[in-house]
LOKEVEX-655454 format. One record per residue (C-alpha): x, y, z. Coordinates in nm, 2 decimals. Each point is the difference from the previous one (the first is absolute). Last residue first. Layout:
# LOKEVEX-655454
PT      xx      yy      zz
PT       X       Y       Z
...
***
This chain:
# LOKEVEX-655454
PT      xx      yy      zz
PT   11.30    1.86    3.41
PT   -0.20   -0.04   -0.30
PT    0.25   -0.24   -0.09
PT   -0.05   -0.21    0.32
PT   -0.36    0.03   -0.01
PT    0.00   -0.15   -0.31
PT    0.21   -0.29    0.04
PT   -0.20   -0.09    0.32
PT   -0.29   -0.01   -0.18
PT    0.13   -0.20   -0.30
PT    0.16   -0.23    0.26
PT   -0.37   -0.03    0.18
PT   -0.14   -0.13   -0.30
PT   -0.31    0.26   -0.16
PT   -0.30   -0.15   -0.05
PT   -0.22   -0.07   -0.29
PT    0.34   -0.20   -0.17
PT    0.03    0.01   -0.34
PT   -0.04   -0.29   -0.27
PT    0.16    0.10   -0.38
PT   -0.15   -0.06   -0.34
PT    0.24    0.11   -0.24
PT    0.12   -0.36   -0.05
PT   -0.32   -0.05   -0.14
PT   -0.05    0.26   -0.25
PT   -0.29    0.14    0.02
PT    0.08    0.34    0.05
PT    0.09    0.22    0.30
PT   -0.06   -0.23    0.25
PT   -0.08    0.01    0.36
PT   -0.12   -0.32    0.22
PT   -0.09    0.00    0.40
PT   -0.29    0.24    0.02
PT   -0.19   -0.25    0.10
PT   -0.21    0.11   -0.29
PT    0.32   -0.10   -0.20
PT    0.08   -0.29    0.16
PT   -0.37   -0.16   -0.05
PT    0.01    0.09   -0.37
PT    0.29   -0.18   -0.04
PT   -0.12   -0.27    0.19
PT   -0.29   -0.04   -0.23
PT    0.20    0.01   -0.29
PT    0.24   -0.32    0.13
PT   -0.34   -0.22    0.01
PT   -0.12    0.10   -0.29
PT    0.32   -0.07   -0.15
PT    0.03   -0.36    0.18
PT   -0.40   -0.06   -0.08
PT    0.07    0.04   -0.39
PT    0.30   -0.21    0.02
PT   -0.20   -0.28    0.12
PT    0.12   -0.15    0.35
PT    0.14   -0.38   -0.01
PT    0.10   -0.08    0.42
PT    0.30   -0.16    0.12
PT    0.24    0.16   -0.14
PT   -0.13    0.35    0.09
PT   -0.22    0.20   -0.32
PT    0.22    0.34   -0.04
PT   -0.18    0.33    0.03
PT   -0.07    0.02    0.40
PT    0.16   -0.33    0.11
PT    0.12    0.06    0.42
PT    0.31   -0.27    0.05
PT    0.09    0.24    0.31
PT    0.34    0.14   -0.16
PT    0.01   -0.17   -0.33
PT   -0.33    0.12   -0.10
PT   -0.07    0.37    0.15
PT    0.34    0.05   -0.04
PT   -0.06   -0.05   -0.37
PT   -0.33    0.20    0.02
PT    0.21    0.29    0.18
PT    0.24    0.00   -0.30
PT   -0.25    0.02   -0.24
PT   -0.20    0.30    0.20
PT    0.37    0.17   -0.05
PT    0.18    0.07    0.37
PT    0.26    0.27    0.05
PT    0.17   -0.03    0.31
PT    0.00    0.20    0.33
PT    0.32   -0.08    0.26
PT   -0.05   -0.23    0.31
PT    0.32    0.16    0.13
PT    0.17   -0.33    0.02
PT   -0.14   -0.24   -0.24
PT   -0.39   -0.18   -0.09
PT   -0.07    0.36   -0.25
PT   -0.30    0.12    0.05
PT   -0.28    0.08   -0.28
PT   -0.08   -0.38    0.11
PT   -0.12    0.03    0.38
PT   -0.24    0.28   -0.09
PT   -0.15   -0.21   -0.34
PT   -0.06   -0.29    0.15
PT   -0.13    0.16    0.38
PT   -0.25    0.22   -0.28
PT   -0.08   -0.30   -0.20
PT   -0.09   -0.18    0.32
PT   -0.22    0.27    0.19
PT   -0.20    0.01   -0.35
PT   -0.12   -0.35    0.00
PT    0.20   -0.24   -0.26
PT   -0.21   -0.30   -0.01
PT    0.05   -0.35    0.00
PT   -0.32   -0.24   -0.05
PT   -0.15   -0.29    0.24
PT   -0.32   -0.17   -0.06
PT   -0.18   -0.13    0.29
PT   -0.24   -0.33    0.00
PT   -0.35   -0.10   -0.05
PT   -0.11   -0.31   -0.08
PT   -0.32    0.02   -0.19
PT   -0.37   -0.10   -0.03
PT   -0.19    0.08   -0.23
PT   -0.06   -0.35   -0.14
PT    0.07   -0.28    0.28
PT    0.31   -0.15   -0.09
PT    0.23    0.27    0.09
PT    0.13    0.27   -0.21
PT    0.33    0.11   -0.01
PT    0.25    0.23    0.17
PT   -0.26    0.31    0.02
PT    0.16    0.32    0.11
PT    0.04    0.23    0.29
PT    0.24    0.30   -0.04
PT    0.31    0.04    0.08
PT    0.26    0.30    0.01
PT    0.36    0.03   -0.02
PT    0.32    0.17    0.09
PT   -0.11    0.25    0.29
PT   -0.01    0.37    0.10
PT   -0.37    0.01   -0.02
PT    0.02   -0.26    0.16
PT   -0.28   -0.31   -0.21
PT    0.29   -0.24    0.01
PT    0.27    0.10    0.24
PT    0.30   -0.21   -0.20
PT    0.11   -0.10    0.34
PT   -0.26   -0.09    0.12
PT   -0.19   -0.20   -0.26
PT    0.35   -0.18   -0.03
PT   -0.01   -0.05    0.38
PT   -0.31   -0.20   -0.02
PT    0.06   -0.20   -0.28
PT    0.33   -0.16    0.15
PT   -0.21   -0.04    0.34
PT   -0.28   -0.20   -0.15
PT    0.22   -0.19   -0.20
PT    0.22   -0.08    0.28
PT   -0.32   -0.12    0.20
PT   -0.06    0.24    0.31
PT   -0.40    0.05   -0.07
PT   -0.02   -0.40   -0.07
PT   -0.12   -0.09   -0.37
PT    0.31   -0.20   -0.10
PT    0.24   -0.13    0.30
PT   -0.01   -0.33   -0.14
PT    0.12    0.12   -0.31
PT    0.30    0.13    0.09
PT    0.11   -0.34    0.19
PT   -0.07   -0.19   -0.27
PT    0.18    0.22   -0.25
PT    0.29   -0.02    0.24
PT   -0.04   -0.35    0.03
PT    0.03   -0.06   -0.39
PT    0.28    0.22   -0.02
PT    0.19   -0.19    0.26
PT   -0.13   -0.38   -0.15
PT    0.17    0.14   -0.40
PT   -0.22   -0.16   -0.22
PT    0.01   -0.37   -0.09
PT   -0.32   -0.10    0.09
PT    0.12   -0.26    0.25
PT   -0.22    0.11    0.33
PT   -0.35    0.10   -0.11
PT   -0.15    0.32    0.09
PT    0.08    0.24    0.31
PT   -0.29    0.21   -0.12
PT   -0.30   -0.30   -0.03
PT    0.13   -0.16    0.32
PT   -0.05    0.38    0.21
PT   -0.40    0.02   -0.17
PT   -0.03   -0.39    0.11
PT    0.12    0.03    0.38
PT   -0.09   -0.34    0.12
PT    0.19    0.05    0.26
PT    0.19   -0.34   -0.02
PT    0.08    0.10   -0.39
PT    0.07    0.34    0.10
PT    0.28   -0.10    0.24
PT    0.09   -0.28   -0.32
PT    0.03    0.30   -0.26
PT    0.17    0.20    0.26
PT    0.25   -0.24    0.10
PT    0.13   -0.07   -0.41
PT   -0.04    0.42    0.00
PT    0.29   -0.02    0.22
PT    0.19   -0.31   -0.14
PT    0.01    0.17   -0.36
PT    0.14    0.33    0.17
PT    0.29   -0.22    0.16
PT    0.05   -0.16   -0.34
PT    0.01    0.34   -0.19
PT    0.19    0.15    0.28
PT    0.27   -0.32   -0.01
PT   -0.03    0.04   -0.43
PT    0.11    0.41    0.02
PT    0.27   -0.08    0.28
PT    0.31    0.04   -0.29
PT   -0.20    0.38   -0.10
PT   -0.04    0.01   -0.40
PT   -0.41   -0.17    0.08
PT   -0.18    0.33   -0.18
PT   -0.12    0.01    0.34
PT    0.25   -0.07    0.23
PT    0.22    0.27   -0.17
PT   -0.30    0.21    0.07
PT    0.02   -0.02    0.34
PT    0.33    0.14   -0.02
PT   -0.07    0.25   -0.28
PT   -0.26    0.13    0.26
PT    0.27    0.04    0.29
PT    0.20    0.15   -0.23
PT   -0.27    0.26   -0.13
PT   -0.08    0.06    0.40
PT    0.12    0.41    0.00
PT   -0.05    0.12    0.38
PT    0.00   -0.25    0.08
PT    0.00   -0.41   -0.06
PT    0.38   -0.01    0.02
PT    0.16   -0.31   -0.21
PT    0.03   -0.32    0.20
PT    0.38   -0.13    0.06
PT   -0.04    0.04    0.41
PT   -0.28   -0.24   -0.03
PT    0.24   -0.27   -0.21
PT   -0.22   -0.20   -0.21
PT   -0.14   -0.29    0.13
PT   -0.33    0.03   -0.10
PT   -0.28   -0.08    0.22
PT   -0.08    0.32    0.21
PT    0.12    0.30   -0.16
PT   -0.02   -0.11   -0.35
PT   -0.28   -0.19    0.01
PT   -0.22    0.25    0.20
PT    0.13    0.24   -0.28
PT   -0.08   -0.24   -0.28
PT   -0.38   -0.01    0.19
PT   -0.03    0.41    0.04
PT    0.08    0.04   -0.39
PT   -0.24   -0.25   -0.11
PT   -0.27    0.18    0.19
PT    0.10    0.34   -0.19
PT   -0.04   -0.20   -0.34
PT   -0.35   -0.10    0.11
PT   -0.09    0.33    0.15
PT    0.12    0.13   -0.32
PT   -0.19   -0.10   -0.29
PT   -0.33    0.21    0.09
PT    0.25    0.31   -0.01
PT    0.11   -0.09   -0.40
PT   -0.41   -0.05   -0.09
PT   -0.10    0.32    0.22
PT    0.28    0.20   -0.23
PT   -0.18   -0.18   -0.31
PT   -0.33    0.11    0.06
PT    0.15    0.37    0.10
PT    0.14    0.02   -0.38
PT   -0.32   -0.10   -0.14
PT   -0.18    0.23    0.19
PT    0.21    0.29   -0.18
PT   -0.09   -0.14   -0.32
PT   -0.33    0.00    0.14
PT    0.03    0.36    0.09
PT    0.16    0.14   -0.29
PT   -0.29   -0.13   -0.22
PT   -0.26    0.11    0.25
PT    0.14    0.40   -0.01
PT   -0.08    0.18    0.33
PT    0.10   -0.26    0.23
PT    0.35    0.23    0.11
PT    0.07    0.10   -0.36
PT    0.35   -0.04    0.08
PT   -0.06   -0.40    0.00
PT    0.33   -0.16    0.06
PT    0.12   -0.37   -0.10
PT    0.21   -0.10    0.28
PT    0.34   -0.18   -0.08
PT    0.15   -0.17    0.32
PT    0.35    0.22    0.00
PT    0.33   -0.17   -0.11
PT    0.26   -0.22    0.12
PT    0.32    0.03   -0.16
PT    0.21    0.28    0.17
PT   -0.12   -0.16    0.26
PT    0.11   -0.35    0.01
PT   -0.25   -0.29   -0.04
PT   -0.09   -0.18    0.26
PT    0.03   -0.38   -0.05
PT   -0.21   -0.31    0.08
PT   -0.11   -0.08   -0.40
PT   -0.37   -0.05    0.00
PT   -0.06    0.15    0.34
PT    0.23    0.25    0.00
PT   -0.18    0.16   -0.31
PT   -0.33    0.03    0.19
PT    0.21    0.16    0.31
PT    0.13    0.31   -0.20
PT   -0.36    0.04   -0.19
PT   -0.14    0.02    0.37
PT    0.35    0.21    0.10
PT   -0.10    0.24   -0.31
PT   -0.34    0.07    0.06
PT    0.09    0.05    0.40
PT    0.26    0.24   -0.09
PT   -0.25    0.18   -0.26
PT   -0.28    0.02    0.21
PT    0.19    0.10    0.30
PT    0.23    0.28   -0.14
PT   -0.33    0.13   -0.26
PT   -0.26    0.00    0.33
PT    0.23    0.18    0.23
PT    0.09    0.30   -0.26
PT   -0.30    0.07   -0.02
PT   -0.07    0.00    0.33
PT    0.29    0.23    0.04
PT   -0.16    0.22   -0.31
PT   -0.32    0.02    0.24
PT    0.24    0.12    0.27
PT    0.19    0.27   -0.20
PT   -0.31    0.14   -0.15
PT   -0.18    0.05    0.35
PT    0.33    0.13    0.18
PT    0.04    0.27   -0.27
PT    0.30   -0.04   -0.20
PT    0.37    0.13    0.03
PT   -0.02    0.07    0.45
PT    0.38   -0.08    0.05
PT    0.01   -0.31   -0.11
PT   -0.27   -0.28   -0.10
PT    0.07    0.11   -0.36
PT    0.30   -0.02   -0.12
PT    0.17   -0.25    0.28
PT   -0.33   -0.20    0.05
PT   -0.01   -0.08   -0.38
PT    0.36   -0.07   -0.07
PT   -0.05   -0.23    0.31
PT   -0.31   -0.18   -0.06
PT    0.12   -0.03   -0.39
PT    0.33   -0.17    0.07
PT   -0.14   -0.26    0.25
PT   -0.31   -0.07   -0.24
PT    0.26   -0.08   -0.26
PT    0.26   -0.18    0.24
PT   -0.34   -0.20    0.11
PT   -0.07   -0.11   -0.41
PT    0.30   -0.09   -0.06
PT    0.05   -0.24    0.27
PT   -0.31   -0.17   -0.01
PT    0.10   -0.24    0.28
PT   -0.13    0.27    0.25
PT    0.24    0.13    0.28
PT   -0.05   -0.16    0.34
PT    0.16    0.23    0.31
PT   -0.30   -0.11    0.22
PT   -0.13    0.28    0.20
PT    0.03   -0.05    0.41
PT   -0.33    0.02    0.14
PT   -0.23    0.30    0.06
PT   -0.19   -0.14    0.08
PT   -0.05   -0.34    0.24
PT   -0.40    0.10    0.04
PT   -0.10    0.25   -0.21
PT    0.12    0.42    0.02
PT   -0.36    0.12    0.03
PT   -0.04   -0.19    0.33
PT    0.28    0.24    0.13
PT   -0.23    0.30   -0.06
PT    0.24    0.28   -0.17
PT    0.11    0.23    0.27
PT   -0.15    0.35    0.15
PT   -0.33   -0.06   -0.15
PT   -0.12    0.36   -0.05
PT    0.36    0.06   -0.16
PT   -0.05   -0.21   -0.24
PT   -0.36    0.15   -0.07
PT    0.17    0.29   -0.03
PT    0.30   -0.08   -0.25
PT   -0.32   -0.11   -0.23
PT   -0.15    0.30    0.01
PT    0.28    0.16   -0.10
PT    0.04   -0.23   -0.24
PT   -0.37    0.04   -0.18
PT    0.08    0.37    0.06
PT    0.30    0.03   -0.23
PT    0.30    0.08    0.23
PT    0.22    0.30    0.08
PT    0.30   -0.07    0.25
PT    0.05    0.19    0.27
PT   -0.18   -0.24    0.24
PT    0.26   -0.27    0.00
PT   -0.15   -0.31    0.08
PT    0.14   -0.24    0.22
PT    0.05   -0.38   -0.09
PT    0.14   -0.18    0.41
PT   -0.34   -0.11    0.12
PT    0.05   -0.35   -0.15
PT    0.30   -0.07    0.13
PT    0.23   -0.21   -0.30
PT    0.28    0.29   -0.06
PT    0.03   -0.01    0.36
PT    0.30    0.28    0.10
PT   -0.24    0.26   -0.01
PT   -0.12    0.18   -0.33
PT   -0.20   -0.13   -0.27
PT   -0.14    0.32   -0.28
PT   -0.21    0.07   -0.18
PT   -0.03    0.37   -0.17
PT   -0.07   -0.24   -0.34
PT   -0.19   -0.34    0.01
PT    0.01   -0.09   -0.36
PT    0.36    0.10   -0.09
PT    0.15   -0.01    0.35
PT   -0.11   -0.41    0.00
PT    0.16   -0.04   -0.33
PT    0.30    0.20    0.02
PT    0.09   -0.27    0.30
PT    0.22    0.23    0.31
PT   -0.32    0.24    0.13
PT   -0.24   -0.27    0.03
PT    0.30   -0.15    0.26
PT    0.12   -0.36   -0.15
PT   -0.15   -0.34    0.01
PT    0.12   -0.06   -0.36
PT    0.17    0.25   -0.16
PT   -0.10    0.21   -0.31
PT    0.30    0.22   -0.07
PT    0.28   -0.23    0.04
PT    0.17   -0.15    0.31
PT    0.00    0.03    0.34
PT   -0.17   -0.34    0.08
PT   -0.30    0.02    0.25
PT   -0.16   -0.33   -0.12
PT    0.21   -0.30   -0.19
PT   -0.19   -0.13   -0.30
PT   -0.03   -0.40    0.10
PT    0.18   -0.28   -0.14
PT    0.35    0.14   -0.03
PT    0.19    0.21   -0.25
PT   -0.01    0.19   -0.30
PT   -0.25    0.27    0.15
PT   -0.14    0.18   -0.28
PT   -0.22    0.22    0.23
PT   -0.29    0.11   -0.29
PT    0.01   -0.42   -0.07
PT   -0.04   -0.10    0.31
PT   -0.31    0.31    0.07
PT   -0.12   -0.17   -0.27
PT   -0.02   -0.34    0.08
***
């Protein structure tokens, strides 16, 4: 998904490899994607195979670090990387599938690059601050495109539409910048990561709902199948679609509402002759009024419950990734707590709590990619500390001194909570000011953009 969204292919079902286009290419020569010759510099692919596998050299002129160096020599020891270590069918072609949360991938697709093209370039920051801001990086573009499709998807599924972009806005997160230090902060923060888990424990349903009106609609309907709106590499028609089956607008809404009703009419009488109790209880009783494809969805969902592939399971796993709880250059951190007590005394269920945090790798990435200006030139701006909280909140739905919607936060915690990261931006050497004045607060950059560089090298020429 991200290397889709860094090509920005506007066509086709899968990214298309060795195109000669842009400045981080897919499948191209180390030397040809700014990427690859930022983290791997003196290599280079030569030879007409851009795919053979002993075809990266290593220019020897070129000064390394000695963790690298040594690294370049164990490479070489090997000669080619083991094909075992490449997987079985990899690497495959790349699905060209941009995320339903619009706003929220253009936003990590704007920051990546402004972020690469200051600082990835030409040698501007050390290799070991560079990568852990990347990480960074990685775990605010995923969390908040995933928050946002999950809150996305939950609204589909009452009304079947997508909203548009301009109007969809990010998942709001309640953040602790005390980082578990202050208990106040951190349940409020908890609170916030209760009700993420709530919104992503609704989905598999909603998701399997989604897979049966598109098995309708390819299969049973008779709508013209050259007429159907393109699922990739943006799928919001596709989705309004379905949802137009839904919400019951489409003219084939009943016929998939009787053909769904028929479906789960089978299942009820295959578990009936099965004796299948636990799969009778979930289908439920014909007649009830509610809508039979949303009922087999949730039936369907729910019968997958508890396995290690379930769509809960899975959903919950890659939020956990992608917000990198417990990294030091991660999102959020958990700690073990007791749901409620059982009905023997002293005994408890216990459970994970889930807080956001703001670790230092991610205020510096926030505060590098933001003293940049998104245009051509990638010029410096002045930033105030208010106008980097507001950012902060419309941009990635992150609450530092404003309670989110969803969530009641006392006003004493909000400007505890904004002090803090004060504090923690000016020992990060991050925040000047000359009084206390807010708007005279002003974010700097630790290191130097490579336009700055470049500009002062060529005056001093």
């Amino acid at each position: 998904m991200v290397t889709a969204l860094i090509s920005n292919q506007r066509e086709g079902d899968m990214v298309e490899p060795f195109a000669e286009r842009g400045r981080y290419r897919v499948g191209a020569r180390v030397q040809d994607n700014e990427l690859l010759a930022a983290l791997a510099p003196g290599t280079q692919t030569i030879g007409a195979r851009k795919s053979d596998l002993r075809s990266d050299t290593f220019d020897e002129a070129v000064p390394l670090p000695l963790d690298q160096l040594l690294t370049v020599r164990l490479a070489q020891g090997c000669g080619e990387a083991p094909s075992k270590a490449v997987g079985r069918q990899n690497p495959g072609p790349i699905p060209n599938q941009r995320p339903i949360a619009v706003r929220a991938a253009d936003t990590f697709r704007n920051d990546l690059l402004v972020f690469l093209d200051c600082y990835a370039r030409g040698d501007a920051t050390p290799r070991a601050a560079l990568l852990s801001m990347l990480e960074s990086a990685m775990a605010v573009g995923l969390t908040v495109i995933f928050a946002a499709t999950v809150d996305i998807m939950n609204r589909w599924g009452t009304d079947g539409e997508i909203p548009e972009a301009d109007t969809a806005t990010s998942f709001p997160l309640f953040m602790d910048c005390s980082s578990g230090s202050d208990t106040a902060l951190r349940a409020s923060s908890e609170e916030s990561g209760f009700l993420v888990r709530q919104a992503v424990n609704r989905l598999p349903a909603i998701l399997m709902h989604a897979r049966l009106l598109d098995y309708y609609v390819r299969n049973e309907s008779d709508i013209d199948r050259r007429t159907l709106p393109p699922t990739s590499p943006d799928a919001t028609q596709w989705l309004n679609l379905l949802g137009s089956f839904l919400n019951g607008v489409h003219e084939e809404a009943r016929d998939a509402r009787r053909y769904f009703g028929k479906t789960a009419r089978k299942l009820r009488e295959a578990a009936d002759k099965a004796e299948d109790l636990e799969l009778r209880t979930l289908l439920g009783e014909e007649g009830g009024g509610d809508d039979p494809g949303r009922s087999l969805a949730e039936a369907l969902s729910a019968a997958f419950t508890g396995s290690a592939n379930s769509g809960k399971e899975r959903l919950n796993n890659f939020l956990s990734s992608a917000l990198m709880i417990d990294e030091v250059n991660g999102l959020a951190k958990r700690r073990k707590v007791a749901l409620y007590q059982s009905r023997k005394k002293g005994q408890h269920r216990r459970g994970d709590a889930l807080s956001f945090v703001l670790t230092n790798p991610v205020i510096e990435y926030l505060v590098h990619r933001h003293v940049r200006h998104n245009g051509k030139g990638r010029k410096a701006q002045s930033l105030s500390y208010p106008a980097f909280l507001r950012i902060l909140r419309e941009n990635y739905g992150f609450y530092i001194d404003r309670a989110p919607p969803n969530l009641a936060v006392p006003s004493d915690l909000l400007q505890r909570n904004r002090r803090m990261l004060e504090r923690r931006l000016r020992d990060l050497g991050l925040l000047t000011g000359v009084n206390d004045a807010e708007r005279m607060k002003k974010l700097k950059a630790r290191y130097r953009a490579r336009q700055d560089r470049d500009g002062a090298m060529e005056d001093a020429a």
